[in-house]
C-alpha distance (Angstrom), angle and dihedral (degrees) to the residues before:
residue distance angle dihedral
X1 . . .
X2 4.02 . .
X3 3.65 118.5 .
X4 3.22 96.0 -127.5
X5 3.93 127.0 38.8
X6 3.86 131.7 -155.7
X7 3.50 133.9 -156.3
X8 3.28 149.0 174.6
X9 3.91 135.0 -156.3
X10 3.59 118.9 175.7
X11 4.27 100.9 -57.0
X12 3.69 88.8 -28.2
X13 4.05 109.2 107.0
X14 3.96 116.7 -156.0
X15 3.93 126.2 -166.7
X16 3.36 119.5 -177.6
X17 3.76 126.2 -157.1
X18 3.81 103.0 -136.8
X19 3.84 120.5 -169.9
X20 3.66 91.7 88.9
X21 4.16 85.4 163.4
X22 3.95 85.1 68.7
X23 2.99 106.5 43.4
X24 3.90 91.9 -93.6
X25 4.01 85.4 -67.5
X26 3.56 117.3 174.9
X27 3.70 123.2 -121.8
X28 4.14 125.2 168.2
X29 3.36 99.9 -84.7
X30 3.94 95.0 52.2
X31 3.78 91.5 52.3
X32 4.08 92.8 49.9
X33 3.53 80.8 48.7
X34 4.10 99.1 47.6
X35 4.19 84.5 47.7
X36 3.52 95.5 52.1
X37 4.05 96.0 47.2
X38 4.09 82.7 44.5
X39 3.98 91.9 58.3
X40 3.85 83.3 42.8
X41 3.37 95.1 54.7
X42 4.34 94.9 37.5
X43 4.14 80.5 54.2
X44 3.67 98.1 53.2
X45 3.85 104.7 93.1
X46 4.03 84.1 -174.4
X47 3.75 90.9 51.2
X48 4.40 115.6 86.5
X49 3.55 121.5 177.4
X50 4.23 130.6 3.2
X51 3.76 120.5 -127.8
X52 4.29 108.0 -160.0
X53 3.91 114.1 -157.1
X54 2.71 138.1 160.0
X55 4.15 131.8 -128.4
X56 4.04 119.7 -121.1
X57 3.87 120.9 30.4
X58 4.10 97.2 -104.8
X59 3.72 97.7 70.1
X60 3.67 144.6 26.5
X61 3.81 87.3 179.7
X62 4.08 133.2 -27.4
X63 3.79 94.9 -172.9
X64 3.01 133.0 -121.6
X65 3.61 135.1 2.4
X66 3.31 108.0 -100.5
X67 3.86 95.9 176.8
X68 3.65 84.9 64.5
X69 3.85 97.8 51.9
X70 3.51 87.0 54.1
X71 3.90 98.9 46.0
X72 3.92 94.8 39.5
X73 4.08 106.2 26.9
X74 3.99 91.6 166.9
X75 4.03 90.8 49.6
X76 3.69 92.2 42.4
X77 4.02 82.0 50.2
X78 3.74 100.4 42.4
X79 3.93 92.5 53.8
X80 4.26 106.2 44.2
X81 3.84 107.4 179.3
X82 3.78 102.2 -146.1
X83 3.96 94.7 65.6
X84 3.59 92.6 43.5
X85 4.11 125.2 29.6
X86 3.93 99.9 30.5
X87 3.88 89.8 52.6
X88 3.51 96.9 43.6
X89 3.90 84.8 56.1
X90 3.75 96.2 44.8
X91 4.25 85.1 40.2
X92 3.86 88.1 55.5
X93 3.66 91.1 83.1
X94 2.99 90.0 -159.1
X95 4.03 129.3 111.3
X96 4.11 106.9 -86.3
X97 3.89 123.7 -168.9
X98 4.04 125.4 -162.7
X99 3.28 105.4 -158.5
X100 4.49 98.5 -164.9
X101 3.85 97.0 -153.7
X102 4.23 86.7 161.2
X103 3.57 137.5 -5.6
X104 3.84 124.9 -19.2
X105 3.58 116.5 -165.1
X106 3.67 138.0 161.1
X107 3.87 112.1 -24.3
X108 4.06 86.1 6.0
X109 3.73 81.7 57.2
X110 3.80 90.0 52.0
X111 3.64 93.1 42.4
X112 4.16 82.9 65.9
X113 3.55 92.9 43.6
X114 3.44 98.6 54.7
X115 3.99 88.3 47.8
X116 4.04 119.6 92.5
X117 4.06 89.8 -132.9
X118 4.07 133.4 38.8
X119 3.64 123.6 -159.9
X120 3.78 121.7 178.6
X121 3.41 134.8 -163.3
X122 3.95 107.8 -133.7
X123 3.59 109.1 -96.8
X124 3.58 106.1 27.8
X125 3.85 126.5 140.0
X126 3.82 110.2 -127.1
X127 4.09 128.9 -170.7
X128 3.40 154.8 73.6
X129 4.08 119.3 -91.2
X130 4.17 91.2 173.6
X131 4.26 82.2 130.1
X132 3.43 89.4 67.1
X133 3.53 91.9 49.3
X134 3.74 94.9 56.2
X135 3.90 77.4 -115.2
X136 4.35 125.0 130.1
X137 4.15 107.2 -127.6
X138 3.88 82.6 -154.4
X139 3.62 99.9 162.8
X140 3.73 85.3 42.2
X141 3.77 99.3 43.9
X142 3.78 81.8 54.8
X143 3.78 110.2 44.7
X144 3.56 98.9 32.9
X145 4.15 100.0 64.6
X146 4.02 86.5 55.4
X147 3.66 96.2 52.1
X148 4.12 94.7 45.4
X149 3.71 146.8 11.2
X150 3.67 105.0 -45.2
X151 4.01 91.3 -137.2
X152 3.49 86.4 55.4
X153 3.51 100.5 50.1
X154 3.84 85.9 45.2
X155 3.74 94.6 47.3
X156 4.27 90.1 51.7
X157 3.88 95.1 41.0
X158 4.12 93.3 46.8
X159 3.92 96.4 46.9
X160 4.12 96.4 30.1
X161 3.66 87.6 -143.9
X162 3.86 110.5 150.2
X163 4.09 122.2 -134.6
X164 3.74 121.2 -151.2
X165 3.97 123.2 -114.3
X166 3.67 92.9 -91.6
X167 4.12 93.3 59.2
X168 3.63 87.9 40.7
X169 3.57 81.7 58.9
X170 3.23 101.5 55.8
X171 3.73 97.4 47.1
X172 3.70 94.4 50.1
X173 3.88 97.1 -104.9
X174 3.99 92.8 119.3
X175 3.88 125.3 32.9
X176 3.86 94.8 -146.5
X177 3.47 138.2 3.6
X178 4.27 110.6 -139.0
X179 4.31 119.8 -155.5
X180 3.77 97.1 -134.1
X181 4.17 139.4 17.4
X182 3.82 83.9 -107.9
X183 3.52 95.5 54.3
X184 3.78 96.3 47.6
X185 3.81 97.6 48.9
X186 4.26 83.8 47.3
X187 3.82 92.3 54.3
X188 4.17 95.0 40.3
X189 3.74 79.9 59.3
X190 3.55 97.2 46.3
X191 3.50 87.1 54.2
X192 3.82 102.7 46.3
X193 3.83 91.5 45.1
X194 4.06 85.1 54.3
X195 3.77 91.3 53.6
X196 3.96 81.2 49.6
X197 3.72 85.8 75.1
X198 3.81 102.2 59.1
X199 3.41 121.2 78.8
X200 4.10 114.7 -82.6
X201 3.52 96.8 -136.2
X202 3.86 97.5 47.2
X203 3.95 89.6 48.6
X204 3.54 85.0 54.3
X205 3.54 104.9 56.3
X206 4.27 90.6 40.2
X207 3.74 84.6 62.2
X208 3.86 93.0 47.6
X209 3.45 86.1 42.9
X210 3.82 101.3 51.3
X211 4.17 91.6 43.7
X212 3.61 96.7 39.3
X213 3.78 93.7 50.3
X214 3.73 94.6 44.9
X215 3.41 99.1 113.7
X216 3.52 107.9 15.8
X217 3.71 121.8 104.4
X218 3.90 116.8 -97.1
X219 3.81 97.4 -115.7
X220 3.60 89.7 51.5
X221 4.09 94.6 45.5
X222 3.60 85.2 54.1
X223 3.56 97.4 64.9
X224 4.10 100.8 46.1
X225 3.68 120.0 88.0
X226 3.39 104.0 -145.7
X227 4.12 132.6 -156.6
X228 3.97 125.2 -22.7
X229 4.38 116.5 4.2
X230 3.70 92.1 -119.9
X231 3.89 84.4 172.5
X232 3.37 93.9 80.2
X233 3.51 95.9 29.4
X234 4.06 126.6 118.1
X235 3.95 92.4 -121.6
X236 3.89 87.8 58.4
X237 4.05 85.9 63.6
X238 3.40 89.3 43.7
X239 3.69 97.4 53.9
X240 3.55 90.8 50.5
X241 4.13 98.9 49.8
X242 3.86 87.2 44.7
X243 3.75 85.7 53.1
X244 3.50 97.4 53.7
X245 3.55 99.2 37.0
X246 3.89 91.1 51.2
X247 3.83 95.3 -121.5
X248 3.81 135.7 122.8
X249 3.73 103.9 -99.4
X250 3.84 120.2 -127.2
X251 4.03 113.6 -124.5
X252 3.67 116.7 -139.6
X253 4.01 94.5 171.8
X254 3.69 91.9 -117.2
């Protein structure tokens, strides 16, 4: 049994976060593992958007393995997660999905934040208590003040104290907040297959766009042209003809 598994379905990528036994922790060789299945899926002209889950119904993610950090220090050194997995999600450039079916908490937390879309299961703890573990949260400390209130973000990253899917709604953490497992893997779908109808190469550059302008100041982020020309492109005739003929236009990704 792998601890991670990778799927495919049409042009809708799954990865599934498999150590359901604990708590979908993350040790080295899951994270060489997640990486690799990320390039696979960036690679895969056929493949659209990502959907991260994670197997069981206690834990989307419970970070990472601290068992192992404590067994193998030099490992645990060797391989940090923050300059490695939550870029090569962002870096995909591709459209990526967390679907929170339990709880997300340090890196799992991250893993979210460094996805475009967050789905959570209602009654999930979210959050990131790496200050009580004499530990950093830099990818988190980082992300998470962009994407809501910055006194928020500074309240839950100074006490470590998770909030359940239903705050994290209400501060902006999550997007929506699903009833059942069943009904949050059905509406992650629903999602990705409605991202399936843009164009790939426009979806593309608006997630290059979005991450690459983050932090840059508007009147700058005006003037960069970011990712793939899909001005000149042949799915920008396309989109037009199947406009004005009233069809759904086919997507060749150029």
């Amino acid at each position: 049994m792998s601890v991670i598994e990778y799927e495919k379905k049409g042009q809708i990528s799954f990865l599934y976060l498999n150590r359901p036994e604990k708590r979908n922790a993350i040790n080295s060789e899951m994270s060489d593992l997640f990486i690799e299945y990320l390039y696979e899926f960036k690679e895969d002209k056929n493949a659209r958007v990502l959907i991260i889950i994670g197997k069981g119904d206690k834990a989307f993610c419970s970070g990472r393995d601290l068992k192992e950090s404590k067994e193998n220090p030099e490992l645990f050194k060797r391989k940090p997660l923050r300059g490695r997995l939550f870029n090569a999600i962002i870096e995909t450039y591709k459209p990526v999905i967390s679907a929170i079916n339990g709880a997300a908490v340090g890196a799992g937390c991250e893993i979210t934040l460094a996805s475009d879309i967050r789905l959570a299961r209602s009654g999930c703890r979210i959050g990131m208590p790496e200050a009580k573990r004499g530990m950093g949260a830099t990818f988190g400390a980082t992300i998470l003040p962009k994407l809501i209130s910055p006194s928020i973000a500074a309240k839950m990253l100074f006490t470590g104290k998770l909030i359940s899917s239903e705050e994290a709604l209400k501060v902006g953490l999550v997007d929506e907040v699903l009833e059942s497992n069943t009904e949050l893997f059905e509406r992650a779908t629903e999602i990705a297959n409605e991202i399936c109808e843009s164009a790939p190469l426009s979806v593309q550059r608006i997630k290059e766009t979005i991450w690459k302008t983050m932090d840059v100041p508007l009147y700058q982020s005006l003037q960069l042209d970011i990712g793939p020309n899909v001005y000149e492109s042949e799915d920008r005739l396309e989109g037009a003809k199947a406009f004005l003929e009233k069809r759904k236009p086919v997507w060749r990704g150029k």
